[in-house]
C-alpha positions in Angstrom: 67.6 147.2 69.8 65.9 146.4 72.9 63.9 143.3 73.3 61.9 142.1 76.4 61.2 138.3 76.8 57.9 138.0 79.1 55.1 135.9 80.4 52.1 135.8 77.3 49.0 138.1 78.0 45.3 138.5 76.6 46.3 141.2 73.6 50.0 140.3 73.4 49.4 139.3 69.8 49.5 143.0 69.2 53.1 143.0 69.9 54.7 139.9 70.6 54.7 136.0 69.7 53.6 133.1 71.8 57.1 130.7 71.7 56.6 127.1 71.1 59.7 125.3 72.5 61.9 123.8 69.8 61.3 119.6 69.9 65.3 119.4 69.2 65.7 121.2 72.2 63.6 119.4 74.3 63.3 115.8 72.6 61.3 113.8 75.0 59.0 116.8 76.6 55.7 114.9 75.3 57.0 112.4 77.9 57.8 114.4 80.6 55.0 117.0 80.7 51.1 115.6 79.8 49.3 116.9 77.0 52.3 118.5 75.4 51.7 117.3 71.7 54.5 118.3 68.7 53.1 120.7 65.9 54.5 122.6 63.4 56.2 126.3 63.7 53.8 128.7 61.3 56.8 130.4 60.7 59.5 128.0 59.6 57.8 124.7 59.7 60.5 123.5 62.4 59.0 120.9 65.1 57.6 122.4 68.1 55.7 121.5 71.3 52.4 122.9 72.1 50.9 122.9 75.6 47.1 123.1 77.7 48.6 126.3 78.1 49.8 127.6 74.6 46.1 126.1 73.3 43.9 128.5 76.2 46.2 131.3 75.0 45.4 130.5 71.6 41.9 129.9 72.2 41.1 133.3 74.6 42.9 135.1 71.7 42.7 133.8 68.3 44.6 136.6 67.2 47.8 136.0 68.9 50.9 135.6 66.9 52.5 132.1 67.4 56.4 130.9 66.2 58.8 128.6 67.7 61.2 130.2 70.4 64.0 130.8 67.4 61.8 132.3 65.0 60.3 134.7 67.5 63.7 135.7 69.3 64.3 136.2 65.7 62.0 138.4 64.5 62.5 140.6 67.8 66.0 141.0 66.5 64.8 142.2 63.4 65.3 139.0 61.1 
């Protein structure tokens, strides 16, 4: 199975995921980067961080398709 990890586009909802990073992975990002702010994975409900970024994504594309980074490396490995 080939899977291809790359930067998020307007449309990519069509055929990707937007990843939140995991918060056990990176437990004190809301400190280190501003405006990073923990929400939930839609997916598994696991703690995740949301960006300025991830929100313009989200808000030039409501569409888009969002999961933590494990449940969308996941589900592009067929689980």
């Amino acid at each position: 199975m080939d899977m291809k990890i790359m930067p998020c586009t307007k449309g990519a909802g069509e055929y990707g995921y937007l990843c939140h990073p995991v918060c056990s992975n990176l437990p004190d990002a809301g400190k280190r980067h501003r405006g990073w702010r923990k929400i939930r994975c839609p997916v598994c409900g696991r703690g995740c961080w949301e960006s300025e970024g991830h929100r313009i994504i989200k808000a030039q594309d409501p569409g888009i398709k969002t999961a933590c980074t494990a449940c969308a490396l996941g589900k592009g490995m067929g689980r």
